[in-house]
N, C-alpha and C positions, 0 to 999 in steps of 0.2 A: 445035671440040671442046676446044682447050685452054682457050676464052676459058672454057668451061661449067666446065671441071674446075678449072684454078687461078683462072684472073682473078678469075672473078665472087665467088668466095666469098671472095679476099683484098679484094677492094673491100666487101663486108660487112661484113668484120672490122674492114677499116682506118674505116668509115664507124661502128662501132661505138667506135672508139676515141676518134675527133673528136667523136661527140658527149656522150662520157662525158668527154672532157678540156674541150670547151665548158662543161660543166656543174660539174667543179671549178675554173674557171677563174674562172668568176663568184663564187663560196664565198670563192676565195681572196684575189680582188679585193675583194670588200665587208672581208673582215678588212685585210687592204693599206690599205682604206681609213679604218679605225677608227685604225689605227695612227698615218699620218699626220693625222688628223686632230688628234690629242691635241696635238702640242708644234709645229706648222708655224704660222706668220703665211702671209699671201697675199703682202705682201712678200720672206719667207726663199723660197717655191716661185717666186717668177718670178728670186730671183740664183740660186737653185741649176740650172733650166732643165735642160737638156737631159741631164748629168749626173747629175741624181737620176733620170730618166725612165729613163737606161738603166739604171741600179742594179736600180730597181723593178721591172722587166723584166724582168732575171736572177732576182731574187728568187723573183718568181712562178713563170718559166719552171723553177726549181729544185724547188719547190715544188708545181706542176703533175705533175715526172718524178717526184719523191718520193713523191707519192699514187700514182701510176702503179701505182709498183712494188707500194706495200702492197698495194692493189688485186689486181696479179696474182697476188701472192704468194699471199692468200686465197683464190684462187680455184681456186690450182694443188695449191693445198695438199690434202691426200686422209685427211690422219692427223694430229689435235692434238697429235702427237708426231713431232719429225723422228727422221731415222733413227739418229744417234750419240747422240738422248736415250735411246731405246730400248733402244742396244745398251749404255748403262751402265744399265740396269735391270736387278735382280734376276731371277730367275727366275721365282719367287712375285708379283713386281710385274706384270711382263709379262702372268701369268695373267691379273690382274686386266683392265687393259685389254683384252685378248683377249677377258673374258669377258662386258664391255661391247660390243665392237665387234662379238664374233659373232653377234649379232642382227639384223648386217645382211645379207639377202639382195640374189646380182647382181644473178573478179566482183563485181562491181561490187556490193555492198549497198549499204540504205537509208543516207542522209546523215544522220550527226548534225549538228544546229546545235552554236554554241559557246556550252550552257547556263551557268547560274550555280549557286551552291550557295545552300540558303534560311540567311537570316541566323542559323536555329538550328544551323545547323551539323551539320544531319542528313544531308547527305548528299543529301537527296531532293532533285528538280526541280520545278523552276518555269518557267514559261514567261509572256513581256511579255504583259501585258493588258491589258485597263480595271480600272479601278479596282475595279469590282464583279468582273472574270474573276477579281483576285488575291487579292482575301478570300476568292473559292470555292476559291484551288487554295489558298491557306493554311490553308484549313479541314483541305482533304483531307490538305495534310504532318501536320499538326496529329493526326489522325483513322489516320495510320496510325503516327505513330511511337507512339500509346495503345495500335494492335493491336500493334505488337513487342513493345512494356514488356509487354503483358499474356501474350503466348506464351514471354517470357524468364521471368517471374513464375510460369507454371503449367510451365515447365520445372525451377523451382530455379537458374538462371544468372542473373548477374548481366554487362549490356553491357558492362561495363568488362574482365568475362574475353573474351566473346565479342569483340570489338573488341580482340584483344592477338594477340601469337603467344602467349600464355603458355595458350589455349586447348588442349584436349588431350582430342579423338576417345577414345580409351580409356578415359577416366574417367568416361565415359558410362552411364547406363542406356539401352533403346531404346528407352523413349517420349523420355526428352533428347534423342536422339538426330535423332529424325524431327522436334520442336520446333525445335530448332534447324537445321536443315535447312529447315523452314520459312519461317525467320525470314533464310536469308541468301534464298529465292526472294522470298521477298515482297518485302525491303528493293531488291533489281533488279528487281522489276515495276513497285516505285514506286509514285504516288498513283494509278495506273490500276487497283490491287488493289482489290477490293470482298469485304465479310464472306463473301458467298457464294460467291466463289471457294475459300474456306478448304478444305472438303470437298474439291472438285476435287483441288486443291494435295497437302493430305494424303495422297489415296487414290495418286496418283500417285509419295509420296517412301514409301509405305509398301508399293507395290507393286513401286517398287525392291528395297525392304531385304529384302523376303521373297524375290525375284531374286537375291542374293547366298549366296555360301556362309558356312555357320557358322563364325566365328573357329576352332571347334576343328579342323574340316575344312580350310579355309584360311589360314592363320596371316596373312598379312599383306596379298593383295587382297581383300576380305571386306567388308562394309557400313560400317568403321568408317574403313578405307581412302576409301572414300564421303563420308564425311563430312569427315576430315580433310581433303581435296583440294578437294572443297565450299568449307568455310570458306577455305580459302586465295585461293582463287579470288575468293571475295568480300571480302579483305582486300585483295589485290590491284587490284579494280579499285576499293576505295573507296581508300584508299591515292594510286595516280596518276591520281586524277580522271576514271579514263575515260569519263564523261558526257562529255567534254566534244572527244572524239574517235569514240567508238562511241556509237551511234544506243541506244536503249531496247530495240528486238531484238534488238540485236546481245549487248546484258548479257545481257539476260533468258537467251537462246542458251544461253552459254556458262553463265550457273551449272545451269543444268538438262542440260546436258551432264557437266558435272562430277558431277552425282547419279546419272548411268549412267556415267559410262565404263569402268567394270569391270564392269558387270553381267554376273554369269554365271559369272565368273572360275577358271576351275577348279584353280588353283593351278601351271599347268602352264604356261612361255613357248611363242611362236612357234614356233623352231626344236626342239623337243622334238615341238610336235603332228605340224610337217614330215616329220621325221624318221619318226615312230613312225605315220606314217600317219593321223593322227587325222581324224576323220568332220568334223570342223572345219577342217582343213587342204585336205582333198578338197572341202568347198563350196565354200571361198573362195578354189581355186585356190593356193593356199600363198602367198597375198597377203596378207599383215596378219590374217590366220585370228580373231585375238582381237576386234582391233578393229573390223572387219566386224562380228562378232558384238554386240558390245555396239552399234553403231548402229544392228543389227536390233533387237535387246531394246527398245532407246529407244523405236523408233517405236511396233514391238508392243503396246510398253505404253501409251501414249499412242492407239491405235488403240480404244481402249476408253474410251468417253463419260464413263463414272464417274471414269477419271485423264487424260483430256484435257486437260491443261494449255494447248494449244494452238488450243483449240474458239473462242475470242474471236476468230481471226484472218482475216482476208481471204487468198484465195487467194494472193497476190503474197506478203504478208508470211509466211502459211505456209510458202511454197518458201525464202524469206530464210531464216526458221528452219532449216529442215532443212539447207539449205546450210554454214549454219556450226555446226553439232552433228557434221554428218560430218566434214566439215573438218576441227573443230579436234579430234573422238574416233578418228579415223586418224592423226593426226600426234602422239597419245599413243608410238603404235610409237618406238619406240627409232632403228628404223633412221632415221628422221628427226632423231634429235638432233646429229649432227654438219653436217649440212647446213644446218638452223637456225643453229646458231652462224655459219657461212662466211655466210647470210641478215644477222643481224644484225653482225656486222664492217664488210660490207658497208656498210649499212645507216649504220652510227658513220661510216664514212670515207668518204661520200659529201655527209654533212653534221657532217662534224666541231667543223669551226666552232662553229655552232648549237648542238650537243650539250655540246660540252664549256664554254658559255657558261653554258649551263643547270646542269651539274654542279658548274661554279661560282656559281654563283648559289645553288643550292640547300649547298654547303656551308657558306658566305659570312652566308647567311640562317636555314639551318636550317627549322623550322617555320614560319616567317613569309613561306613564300616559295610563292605562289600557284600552285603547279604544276599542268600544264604552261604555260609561255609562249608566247605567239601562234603565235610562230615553231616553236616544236616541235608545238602543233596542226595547225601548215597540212602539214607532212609527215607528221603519223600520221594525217590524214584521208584521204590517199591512198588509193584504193582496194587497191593490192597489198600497201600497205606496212599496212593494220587487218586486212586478211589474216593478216599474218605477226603482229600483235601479239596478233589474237585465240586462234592458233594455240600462241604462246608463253606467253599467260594458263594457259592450261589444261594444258602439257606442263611447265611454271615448277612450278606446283600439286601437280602428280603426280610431281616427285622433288625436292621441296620442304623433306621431312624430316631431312635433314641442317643444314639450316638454320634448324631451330627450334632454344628452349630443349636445355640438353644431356641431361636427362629425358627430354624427349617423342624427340629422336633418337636417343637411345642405346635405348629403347621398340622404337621402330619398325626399328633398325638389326636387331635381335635378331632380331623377326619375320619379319624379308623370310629373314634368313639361315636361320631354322628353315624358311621355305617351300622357298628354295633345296635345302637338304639332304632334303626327303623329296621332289624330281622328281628329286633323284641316288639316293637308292634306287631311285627306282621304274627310272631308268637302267640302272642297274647290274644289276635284274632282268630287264631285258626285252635285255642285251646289248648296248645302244647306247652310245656314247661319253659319258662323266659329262661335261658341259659346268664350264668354271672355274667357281669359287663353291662348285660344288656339293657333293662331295666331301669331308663332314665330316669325312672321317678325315686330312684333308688340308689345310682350309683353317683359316688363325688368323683369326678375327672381326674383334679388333680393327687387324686388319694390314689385313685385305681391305676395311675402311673406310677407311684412308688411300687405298689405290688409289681405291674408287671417289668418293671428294670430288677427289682431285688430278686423276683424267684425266676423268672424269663430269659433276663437279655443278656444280666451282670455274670450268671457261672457258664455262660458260654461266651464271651469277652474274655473271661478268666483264662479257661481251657483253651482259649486260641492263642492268645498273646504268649503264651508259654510257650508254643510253636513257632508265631509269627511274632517278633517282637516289633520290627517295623509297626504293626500296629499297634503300639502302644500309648500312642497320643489320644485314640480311641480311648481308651479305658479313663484317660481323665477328663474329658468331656462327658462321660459317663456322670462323674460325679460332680460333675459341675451341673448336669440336668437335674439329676438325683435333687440337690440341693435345692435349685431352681422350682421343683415342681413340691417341694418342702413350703418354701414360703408361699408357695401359691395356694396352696392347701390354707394354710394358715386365713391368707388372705379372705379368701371366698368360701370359704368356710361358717356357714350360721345356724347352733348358734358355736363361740368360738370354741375350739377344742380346749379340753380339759389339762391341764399341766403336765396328769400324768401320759395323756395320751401324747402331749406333746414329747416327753419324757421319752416312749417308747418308741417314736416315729424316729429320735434322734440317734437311739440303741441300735435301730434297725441298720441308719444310715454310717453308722460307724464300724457296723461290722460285714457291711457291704467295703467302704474302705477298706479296710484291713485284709480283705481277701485278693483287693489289688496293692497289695505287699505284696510284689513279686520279688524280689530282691532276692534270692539265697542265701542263708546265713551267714555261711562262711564266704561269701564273697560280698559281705557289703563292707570292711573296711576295705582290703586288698583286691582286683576284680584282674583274676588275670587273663590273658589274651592268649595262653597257651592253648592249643587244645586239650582237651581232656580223651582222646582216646593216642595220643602218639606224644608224648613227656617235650619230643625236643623237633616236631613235625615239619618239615620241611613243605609244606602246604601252608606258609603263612598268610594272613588274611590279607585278601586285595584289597587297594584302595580305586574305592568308587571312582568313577569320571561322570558322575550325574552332573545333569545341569537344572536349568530352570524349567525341562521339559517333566523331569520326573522328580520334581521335590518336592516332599510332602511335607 
């Protein structure tokens, strides 16, 4: 009985630890190994003998406990905030976070190979042939980037907006709208799209849009919402190549995901329908009530031959489909977001090495740096781990808006907050507790945007761009808003804040900076381009042939 109660599950544990320390062990050894490589003769390593062995030893073994820790620390961790950050937080700050965190209640898909981009730089796939397979599939890139130009063309957009963050959902009419929404399903269907899919395609993004509530009705989850997250999504996976990690279904998945995952929206969160008993809350068991719904909507709609998007597919690839639409349109829920982040930490510091090779490389190189590199493919083709990135594509996309131009966020910051305050009216009528945020008579805008970038947007920016550096341009539009919604605070602010408060708004904003210090230590004078798992790797990094279709 005691071997059942304590042994067996300490020999789990400890068998869990050995083989997560085997596995940084080796990480740290291949870097160990680049190091000496660089300045040792085979003569200096046989007089140093037995004395550098035991160095290197401790080094690692130092090295080994140090990830250890980080390790548990993320794991044990419960709150992006420890406890004496908190308690020097304002009152009003605290809301914020609180008003973030209250939303939380108590397989294996198809393999992508590692494609190539076509020398036009569009982005589209190609796949090795005979000589005659590759004129036909040149024909077809050829033959669809004519169908884009001509649906950007009867839209009025021009690819070089589309292709920018500088893109912006609101300035939309709804036939641009449903065009362009076209134009990002098409461009992830790839050369497999045919003319007569178009109908399909359409009736399907237009049976969305008529699924969503009217902007005036819903000020900020609404169709336009839709689209913004759309586009992102597809910025996203053109962006960090993810051809070249996720499979054709697995894209296609996720942008037709993004074009529902609010369908239906009624302006109202989770914990409100909970609460107030809502006929939504009561289906879905008070599990994810919204996002349930919008995966039912998805399919609903698509149930119907006329917007079948999905009618090409074989049974297996069918169920693929649905697999990651649900996926990654439940893991929209909020109460996922901090879990995610401790996923990707994780994630960074398990192959740190590797990552932060690559984030140098990619600063080092900039645009000319052929991302991602082998070595970071062979870990995001993992099964668990295109899981979590597909998951992160589409949850990245959908609170994304602070990290656009300071127009389109300041846009969208307005909206969420006008939707926030009429579910506190409706609150405050029906007797239930106004959740933070909401409570116009109560909350400053631009205050409650510092809160939600610092404890919200900024440590999961952080934990991406570790991964994905390509978006790292992101992260300093980040504090270019940060700043932005700083003076605005100041501005509209009455009566004016106090010095000190000023004082500590600036402490906040300074150590939101410092956490986008990505830089590696050791590689901010010297940043080198070797890899970090093979000393002299004949896998040197390719140079891009991007053009003006994929620059970001």
């Amino acid at each position: 009985a005691v071997s059942a109660i304590a042994l067996r599950p300490l020999e789990h544990l400890l068998a869990s630890v050995r083989g997560m320390a085997s596995k940084i062990f080796a990480h740290v050894a291949g870097l160990a190994a680049n190091y000496g490589d660089q300045e040792e003769t085979k003569e200096e390593k046989e007089n140093d003998g037995g004395a550098e062995k035991a160095v290197n030893e401790t080094e690692l073994l130092e090295k080994v406990i140090k990830k250890l820790a980080t390790i548990s620390s993320i794991t044990m961790k419960s709150s992006p905030l420890d406890a004496d950050t908190l308690e020097q937080l304002g009152e009003s700050t605290r809301v914020v976070l609180q008003g973030v965190r209250h939303q939380r209640s108590g397989s294996s898909l198809g393999s992508s190979s590692h494609k190539t981009r076509s020398s036009k730089g569009s982005m589209f796939l190609h796949t090795r042939k005979s000589s005659k397979g590759e004129e036909d599939q040149h024909g077809l890139t050829n033959d669809l980037v004519v169908t884009l130009e001509n649906h950007l063309e009867e839209a009025g957009l021009a690819w070089s907006l589309v292709d920018s963050w500088d893109f912006d959902a609101l300035d939309l009419e709804e036939e641009q709208s449903c065009l362009s929404c076209l134009c990002f399903v098409v461009f992830h269907l790839g050369v497999s799209y045919r003319g007569k899919q178009q109908e399909v395609i359409m009736n399907f993004i237009e049976g969305a849009s008529s699924r969503y509530s009217h902007p005036k009705k819903v000020r900020y989850h609404n169709w336009y919402h839709a689209v913004d997250v759309t586009h992102c999504c597809f910025r996203l996976l053109n962006l960090c190549a993810a051809e070249r990690f996720f499979s054709n279904i697995e894209r296609f998945a996720l942008i037709t995901s993004a074009v529902c995952h609010d369908i239906g929206h009624p302006g109202l969160n989770n914990p409100f329908l909970i609460e107030s008993a809502h006929e939504l809350a009561i289906r879905y068991n008070d599990h994810s009530p919204l996002e349930n719904m919008h995966c039912a909507s998805l399919f609903e709609l698509v149930s119907h031959p006329k917007s079948n998007v999905f009618a090409a597919l074989d049974t297996l690839h069918y169920k693929e489909v649905r697999q990651v639409c649900i996926e990654a349109i439940l893991h929209t829920d909020n109460i996922h977001h901090f879990p995610m982040i401790k996923e990707l930490q994780m994630l960074y510091e398990m192959n740190a090495d590797v990552f932060d090779w690559s984030l140098q490389l990619q600063l080092s190189t900039g645009e000319q740096t052929d991302f991602p590199p082998r070595e970071v493919i062979d870990i995001f083709s993992e099964p668990e781990k295109k899981k979590l990135l597909r998951n992160l594509f589409l949850h990245f996309a959908d609170i994304s808006n602070p990290m656009k131009p300071w127009d389109i966020c300041h846009r969208w910051a307005w909206n969420i907050m006008d939707e926030f305050f009429q579910q506190g009216d409706r609150e405050k009528e029906l007797g239930i507790v106004v959740q933070p945020l909401h409570d116009r008579s109560r909350v400053n805008r631009p205050y409650s945007q510092l809160g939600v970038i610092e404890f919200f947007v900024a440590p999961l920016a952080v934990a991406t761009v570790r991964l994905l550096p390509p978006l790292l341009p992101l992260t300093a539009q980040i504090l270019v808003n940060l700043n932005s919604w700083q003076e605005e605070w100041l501005e509209v602010t009455s009566p004016v804040p106090e010095p000190e408060e000023k004082r500590k708004v600036q402490e906040r904003i300074a150590k939101v900076e410092a956490k986008f210090d990505l830089v590696p230590r050791e590689g901010r004078t010297q940043r080198s381009q070797r890899s970090p798992t093979s000393p002299r790797s004949p896998h040197s990094p390719r140079t891009s042939q991007r053009s003006s279709w994929s620059s970001g």
